[in-house]
C-alpha positions in Angstrom: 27.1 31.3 -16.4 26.8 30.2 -12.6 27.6 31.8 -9.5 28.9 28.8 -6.9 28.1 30.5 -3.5 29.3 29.8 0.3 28.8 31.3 3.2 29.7 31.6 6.9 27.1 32.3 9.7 26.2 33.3 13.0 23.4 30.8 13.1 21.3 28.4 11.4 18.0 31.3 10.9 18.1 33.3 8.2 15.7 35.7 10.0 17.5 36.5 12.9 21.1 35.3 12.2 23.6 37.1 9.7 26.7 36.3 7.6 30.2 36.3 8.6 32.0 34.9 5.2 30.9 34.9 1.3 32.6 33.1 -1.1 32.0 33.0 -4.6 33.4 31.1 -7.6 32.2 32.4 -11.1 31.7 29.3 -13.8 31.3 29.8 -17.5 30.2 26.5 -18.1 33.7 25.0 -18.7 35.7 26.4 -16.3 36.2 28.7 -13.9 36.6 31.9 -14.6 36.6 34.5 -11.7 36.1 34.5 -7.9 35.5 36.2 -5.1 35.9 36.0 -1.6 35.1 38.7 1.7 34.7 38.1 5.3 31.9 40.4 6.5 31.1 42.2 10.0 27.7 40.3 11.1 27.5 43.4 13.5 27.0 40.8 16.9 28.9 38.5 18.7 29.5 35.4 16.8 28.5 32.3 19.2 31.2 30.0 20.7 29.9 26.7 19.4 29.9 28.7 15.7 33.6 29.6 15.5 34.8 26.2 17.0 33.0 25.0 13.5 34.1 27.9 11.2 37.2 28.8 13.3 35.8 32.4 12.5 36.2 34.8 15.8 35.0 38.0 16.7 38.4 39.9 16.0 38.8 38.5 12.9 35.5 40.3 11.8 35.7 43.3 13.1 37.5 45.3 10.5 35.5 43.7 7.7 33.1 44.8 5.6 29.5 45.1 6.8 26.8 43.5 4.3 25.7 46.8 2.8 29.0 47.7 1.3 29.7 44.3 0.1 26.0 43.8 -1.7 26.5 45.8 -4.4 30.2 43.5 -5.6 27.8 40.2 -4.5 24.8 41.8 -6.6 27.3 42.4 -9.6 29.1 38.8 -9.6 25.6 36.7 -9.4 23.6 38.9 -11.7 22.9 37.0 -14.7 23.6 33.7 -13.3 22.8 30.8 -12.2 23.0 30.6 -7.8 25.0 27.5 -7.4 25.5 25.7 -3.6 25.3 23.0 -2.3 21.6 22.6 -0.2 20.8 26.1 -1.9 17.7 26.7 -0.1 20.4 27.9 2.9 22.7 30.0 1.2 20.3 31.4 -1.0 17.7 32.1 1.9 20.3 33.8 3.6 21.3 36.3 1.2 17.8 37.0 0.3 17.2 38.2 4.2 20.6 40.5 3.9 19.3 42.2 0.8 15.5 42.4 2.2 17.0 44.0 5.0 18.2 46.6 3.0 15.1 47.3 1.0 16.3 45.4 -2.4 14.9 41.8 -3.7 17.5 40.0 -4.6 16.2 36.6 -7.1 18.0 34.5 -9.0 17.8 31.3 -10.8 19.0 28.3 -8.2 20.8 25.4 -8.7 21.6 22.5 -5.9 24.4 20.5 -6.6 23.4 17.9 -3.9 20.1 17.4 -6.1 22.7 17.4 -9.5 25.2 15.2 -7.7 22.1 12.7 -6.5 21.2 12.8 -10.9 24.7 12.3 -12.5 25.7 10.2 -9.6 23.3 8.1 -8.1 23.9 5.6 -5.6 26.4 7.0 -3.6 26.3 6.5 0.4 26.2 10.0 1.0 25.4 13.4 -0.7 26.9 16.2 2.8 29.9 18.2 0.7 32.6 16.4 2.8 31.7 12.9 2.1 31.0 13.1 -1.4 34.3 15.1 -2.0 36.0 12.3 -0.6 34.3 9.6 -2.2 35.1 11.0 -5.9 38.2 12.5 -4.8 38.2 16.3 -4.6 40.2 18.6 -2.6 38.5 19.9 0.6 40.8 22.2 2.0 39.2 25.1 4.9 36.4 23.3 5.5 33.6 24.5 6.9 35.0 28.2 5.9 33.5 29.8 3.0 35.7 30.4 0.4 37.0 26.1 1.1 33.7 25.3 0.7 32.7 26.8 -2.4 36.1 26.2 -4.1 35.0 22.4 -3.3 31.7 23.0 -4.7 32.7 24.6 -7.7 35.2 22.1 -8.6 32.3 19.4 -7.6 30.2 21.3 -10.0 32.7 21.0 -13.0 33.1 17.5 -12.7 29.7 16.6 -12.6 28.8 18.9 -15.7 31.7 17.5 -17.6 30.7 13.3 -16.8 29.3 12.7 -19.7 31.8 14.2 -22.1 33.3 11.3 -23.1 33.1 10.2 -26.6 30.5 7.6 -27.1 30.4 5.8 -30.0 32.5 8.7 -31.8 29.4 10.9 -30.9 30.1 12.8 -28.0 27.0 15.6 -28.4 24.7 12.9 -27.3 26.5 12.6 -23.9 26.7 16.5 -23.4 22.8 17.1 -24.2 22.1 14.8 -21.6 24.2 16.9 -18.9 22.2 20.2 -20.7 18.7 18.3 -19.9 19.7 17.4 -16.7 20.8 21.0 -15.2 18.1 22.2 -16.8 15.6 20.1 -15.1 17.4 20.9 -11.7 17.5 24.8 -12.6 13.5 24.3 -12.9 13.3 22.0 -10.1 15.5 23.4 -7.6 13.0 24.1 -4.7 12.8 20.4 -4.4 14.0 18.2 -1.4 17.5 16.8 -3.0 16.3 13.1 -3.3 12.7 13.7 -5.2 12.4 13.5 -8.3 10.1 16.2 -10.6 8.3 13.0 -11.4 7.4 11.5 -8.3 5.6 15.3 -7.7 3.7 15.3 -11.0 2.4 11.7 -10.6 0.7 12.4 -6.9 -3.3 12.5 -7.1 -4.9 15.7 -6.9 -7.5 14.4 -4.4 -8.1 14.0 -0.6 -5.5 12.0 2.0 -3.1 11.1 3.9 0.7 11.4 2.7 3.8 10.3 4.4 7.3 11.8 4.2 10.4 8.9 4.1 14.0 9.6 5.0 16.4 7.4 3.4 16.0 5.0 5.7 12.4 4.5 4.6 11.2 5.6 7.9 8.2 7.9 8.2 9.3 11.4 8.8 6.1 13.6 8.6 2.6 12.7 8.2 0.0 15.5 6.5 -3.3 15.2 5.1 -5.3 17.6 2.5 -8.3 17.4 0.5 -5.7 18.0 -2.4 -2.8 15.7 -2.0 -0.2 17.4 -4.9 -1.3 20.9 -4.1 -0.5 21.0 -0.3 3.2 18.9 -1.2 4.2 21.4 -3.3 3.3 23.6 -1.1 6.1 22.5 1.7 8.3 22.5 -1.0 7.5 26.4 -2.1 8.3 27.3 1.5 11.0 29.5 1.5 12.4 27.5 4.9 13.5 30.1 7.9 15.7 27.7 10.0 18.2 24.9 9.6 16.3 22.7 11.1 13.3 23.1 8.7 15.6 22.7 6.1 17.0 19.6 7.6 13.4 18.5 7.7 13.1 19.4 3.4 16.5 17.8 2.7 15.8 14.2 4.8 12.4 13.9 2.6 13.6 10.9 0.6 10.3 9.2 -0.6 6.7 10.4 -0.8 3.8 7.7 -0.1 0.2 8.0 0.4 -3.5 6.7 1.3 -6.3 7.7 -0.4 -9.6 9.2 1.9 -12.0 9.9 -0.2 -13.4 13.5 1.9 -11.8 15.8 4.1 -13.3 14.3 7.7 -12.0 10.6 6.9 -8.4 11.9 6.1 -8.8 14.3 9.5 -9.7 11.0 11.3 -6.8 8.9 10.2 -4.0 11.8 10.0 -4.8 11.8 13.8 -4.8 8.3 14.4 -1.1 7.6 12.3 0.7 10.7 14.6 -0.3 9.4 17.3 0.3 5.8 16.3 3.7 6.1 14.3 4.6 8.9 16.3 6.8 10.9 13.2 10.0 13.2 14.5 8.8 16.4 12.5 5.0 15.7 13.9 6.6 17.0 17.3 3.3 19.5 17.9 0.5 17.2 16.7 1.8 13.9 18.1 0.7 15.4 21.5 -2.5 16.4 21.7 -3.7 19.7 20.0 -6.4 20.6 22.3 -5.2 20.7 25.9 -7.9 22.8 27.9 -10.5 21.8 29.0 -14.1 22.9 30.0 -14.9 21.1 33.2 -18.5 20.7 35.1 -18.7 20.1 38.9 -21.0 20.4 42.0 -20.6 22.7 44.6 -21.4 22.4 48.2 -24.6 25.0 47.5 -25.7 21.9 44.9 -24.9 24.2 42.1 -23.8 23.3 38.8 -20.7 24.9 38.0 -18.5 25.3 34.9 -14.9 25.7 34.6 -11.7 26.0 32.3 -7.9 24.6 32.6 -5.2 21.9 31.8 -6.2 18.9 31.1 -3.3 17.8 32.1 -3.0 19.6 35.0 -2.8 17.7 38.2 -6.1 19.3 40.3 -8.2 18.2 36.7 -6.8 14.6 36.9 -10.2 13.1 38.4 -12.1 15.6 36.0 -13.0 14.5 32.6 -13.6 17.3 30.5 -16.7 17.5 28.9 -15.4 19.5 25.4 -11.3 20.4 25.0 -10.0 23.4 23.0 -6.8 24.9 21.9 -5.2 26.8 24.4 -6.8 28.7 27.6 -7.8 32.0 25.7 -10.3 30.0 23.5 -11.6 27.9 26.5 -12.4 31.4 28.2 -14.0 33.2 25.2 -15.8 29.7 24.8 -17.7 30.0 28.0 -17.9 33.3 27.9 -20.4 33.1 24.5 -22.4 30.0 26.6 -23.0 32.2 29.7 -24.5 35.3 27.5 -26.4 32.1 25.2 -27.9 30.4 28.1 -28.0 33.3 30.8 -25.2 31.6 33.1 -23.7 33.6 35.9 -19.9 34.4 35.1 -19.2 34.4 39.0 -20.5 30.2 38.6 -18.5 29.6 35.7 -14.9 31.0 36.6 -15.2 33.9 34.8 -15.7 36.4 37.3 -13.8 36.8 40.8 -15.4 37.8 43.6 -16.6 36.7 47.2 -19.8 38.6 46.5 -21.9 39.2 43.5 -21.0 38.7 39.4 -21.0 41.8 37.3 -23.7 40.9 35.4 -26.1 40.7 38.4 -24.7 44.2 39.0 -26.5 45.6 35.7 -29.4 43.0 35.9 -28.2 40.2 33.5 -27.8 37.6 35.8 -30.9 35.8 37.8 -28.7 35.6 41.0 -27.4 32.0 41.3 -23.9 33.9 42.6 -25.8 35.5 45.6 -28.3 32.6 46.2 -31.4 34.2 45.1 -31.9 31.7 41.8 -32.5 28.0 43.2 -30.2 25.3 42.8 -32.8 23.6 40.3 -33.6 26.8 38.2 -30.2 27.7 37.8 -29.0 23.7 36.9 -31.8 23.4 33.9 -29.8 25.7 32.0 -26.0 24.7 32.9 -27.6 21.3 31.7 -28.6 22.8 28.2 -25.5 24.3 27.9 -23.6 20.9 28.4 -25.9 19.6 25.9 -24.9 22.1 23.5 -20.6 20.8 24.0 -21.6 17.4 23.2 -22.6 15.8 19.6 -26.0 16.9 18.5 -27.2 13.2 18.4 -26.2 10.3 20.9 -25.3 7.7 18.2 -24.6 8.6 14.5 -23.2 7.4 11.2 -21.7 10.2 9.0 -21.6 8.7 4.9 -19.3 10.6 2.7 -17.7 10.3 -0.2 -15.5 7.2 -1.0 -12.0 6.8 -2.6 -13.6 6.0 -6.2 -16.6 6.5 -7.9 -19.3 3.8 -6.2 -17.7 3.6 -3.1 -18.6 5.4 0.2 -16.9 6.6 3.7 -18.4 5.4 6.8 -17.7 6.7 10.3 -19.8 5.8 12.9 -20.4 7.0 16.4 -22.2 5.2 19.4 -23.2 6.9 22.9 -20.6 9.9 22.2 -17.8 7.3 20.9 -16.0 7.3 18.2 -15.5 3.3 17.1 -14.1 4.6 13.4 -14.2 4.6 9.9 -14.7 2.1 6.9 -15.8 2.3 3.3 -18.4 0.5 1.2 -19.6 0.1 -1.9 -23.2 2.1 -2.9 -25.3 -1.5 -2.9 -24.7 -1.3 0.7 -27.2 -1.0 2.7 -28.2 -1.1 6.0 -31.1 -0.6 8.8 -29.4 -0.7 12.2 -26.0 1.1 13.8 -25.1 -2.8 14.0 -24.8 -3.1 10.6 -22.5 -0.2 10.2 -20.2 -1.4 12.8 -19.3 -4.1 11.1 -18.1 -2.1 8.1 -15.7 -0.2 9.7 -12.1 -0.4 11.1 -11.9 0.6 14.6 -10.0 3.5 16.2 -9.5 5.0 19.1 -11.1 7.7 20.3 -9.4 10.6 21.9 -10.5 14.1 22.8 -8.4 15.5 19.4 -10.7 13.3 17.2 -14.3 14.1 19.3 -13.4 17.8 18.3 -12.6 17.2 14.5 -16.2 15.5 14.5 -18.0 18.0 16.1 -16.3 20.8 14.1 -17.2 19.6 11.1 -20.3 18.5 12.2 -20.9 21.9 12.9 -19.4 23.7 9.6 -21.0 23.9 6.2 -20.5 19.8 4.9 -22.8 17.7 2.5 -22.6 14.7 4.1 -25.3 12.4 4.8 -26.1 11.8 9.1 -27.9 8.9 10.1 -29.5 9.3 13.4 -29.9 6.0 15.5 -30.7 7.9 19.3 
């Protein structure tokens, strides 16, 4: 039995918008059999841009039904059943938040008919409800209202379960089984993007890289590494998507490529470099840079060395470089903050305490003074200079060897004066005696302030990883 759902809403997020219209046609697996159909009180305003789509206004809900005194007829026609729609993930999400909000899990089975229709019909130019109703000729009366919708799904739905009835051969159980297989695989494979196939996810390697989400166009979409390729794809596809636009994200995955890294750093290193290169629409966040304060250094007029935090892209940092970049301001702060108790700064010297006269910690005798001019210049400078030190890359120049793509093959990345120039592999025969030598194994990328704090966080976490020195 299936349950071929609609609905009307407020929004496009199930977590803050709410239904206006349910529709629901009951299949048995040859027909239909039953239906039903509400408009429900959303209990807000319904938004000017929604009812010129739905044509649904605020008067026409206001007598209707709120959710709760619907749920139990919508609990009693689904139970039992498959939840048909087409793009599921929305409809279904969306009643899942109405129930939740009421204290009751509602699950069922799914089924999405824009995945079935993509199975039984392949090739078609386009898989949205209207389009393909036209192409194979079904009724689409009331669209974009719930109960035309689903009446167009559901009859959608019993042609494509009946397109392989026809006698073949004088057999016609063979054609049938094949429909059976097919739902069934969609039933089990529901929380997939429309256009992937169950066997395109079982055949990706269960190892570290880079992978690359096509639309149908073939362009890149979204780029994403892991140190478990398969594990972290199925993962976005688990996601029980909040909004319409991460379910337009889901639903434009058309293809699934990738590039094998060998270790976690290498696929860090180039999952950097390709945002920023092929600069992917659903990459929006990282194709700018993730770490946008900085920790500046300057001189003041007393000739003391003082440390600071802000924008890097502010305008009054433009001639500053910084000398390490973090995440956001509140990390910057608490950054400096753990150097000036490490290295026995003065908070007034490093922006952290405002004042014309003395830092607190001089106050309680933690400070030496620099703030008031009773540490020199020079005394005070030795230890701002270690704590520099400490921002930087442990080593000047340094080649990091990891593990390859295969057995007998190695990664490569190799740093000179604080640069990064990149990453190759090589096989193990390789073998070399100078930074020179290492250069020329590599492919070269550009460094960036993102990609000097990847290397020196994982430089600085737990790794195996083999560090040649050449300072």
């Amino acid at each position: 039995m299936y349950a071929i759902v609609d609905i009307e809403t407020t929004g496009g997020q199930p977590h803050q918008d709410k239904i206006t219209e349910i529709a629901i046609f009951i299949h048995d697996g040859e027909k239909i059999v039953d239906k039903y159909h509400t408009l429900v009180n959303p209990e807000r305003p319904i938004p000017f841009f929604i009812t010129q789509l739905t044509g649904i206004k605020d008067d026409m809900v206001q007598d209707a039904p709120k959710f709760y005194e619907v749920a139990k007829e919508i609990v009693e026609f689904t139970e039992g059943k498959v939840f048909v729609a087409h793009n599921v993930r929305f409809d279904y999400s969306f009643i899942k938040k109405e129930f939740a909000d009421l204290g009751f899990t509602f699950q069922r089975k799914t089924l999405c008919t824009v995945r079935l229709s993509r199975s039984l019909m392949p090739g078609l130019p386009s898989y949205s409800l209207g389009k393909l109703c036209k192409s194979i000729d079904i009724p689409l009366n009331q669209r974009h209202r719930a109960i035309g919708d689903a009446e167009a799904t559901a009859l959608l739905f019993d042609r494509l379960i009946k397109l392989n009835r026809p006698v073949v051969d004088g057999n016609m159980n063979m054609a049938s089984e094949h429909t059976t297989q097919v739902l069934k695989q969609e039933i089990k494979t529901s929380l997939l993007p429309p256009a992937i196939r169950k066997e395109q996810v079982d055949a990706l390697p269960m190892v570290p890289g880079v992978y690359y989400f096509h639309n149908e166009a073939g362009e890149v979409i979204y780029v994403g590494k892991s140190i478990n390729i398969k594990k972290r794809i199925i993962q976005h596809f688990n996601i029980d998507y909040k909004s319409r636009k991460s379910l337009d994200f889901k639903n434009n995955i058309a293809d699934i490529t990738y590039e094998l890294m060998g270790n976690e750093l290498v696929a860090l290193l180039f999952e950097s470099a390709e945002i920023k290169r092929m600069k992917p629409h659903y990459n929006r966040q990282q194709r700018r840079s993730v770490f946008n304060t900085g920790i500046f250094a300057y001189t003041d007029k007393e000739g003391y060395k003082r440390l600071t935090f802000g924008s890097i892209n502010k305008a009054d940092n433009v001639s500053m470089t910084p000398i390490i970049a973090l995440s956001n301001h509140f990390k910057a702060k608490g950054f400096l903050f753990h150097k000036v108790a490490k290295y026995n700064l003065c908070q007034k010297l490093c922006d952290l305490y405002k004042t014309n006269g003395a830092c607190f910690d001089y106050q309680v005798h933690q400070c030496n003074g620099a703030c008031v001019g009773q540490e020199s210049p020079e005394e005070y400078n030795k230890r701002v200079d270690e704590a520099i030190e400490s921002f930087t890359y442990e080593h000047n120049s340094f080649v990091i060897i990891g593990k390859g793509r295969e057995p007998g093959e190695r990664s490569v990345v190799v740093v000179e004066h604080g640069t990064y120039l990149g990453f190759g592999f090589v096989d193990d025969t390789f073998s070399a005696s100078s930074l020179e030598e290492f250069k020329e194994a590599i492919q070269r990328y550009n460094d960036n302030k993102d990609i000097q704090q990847i290397i020196r966080n994982y430089m600085r976490g737990k790794h195996k990883d083999k560090v040649l020195v050449f300072d």
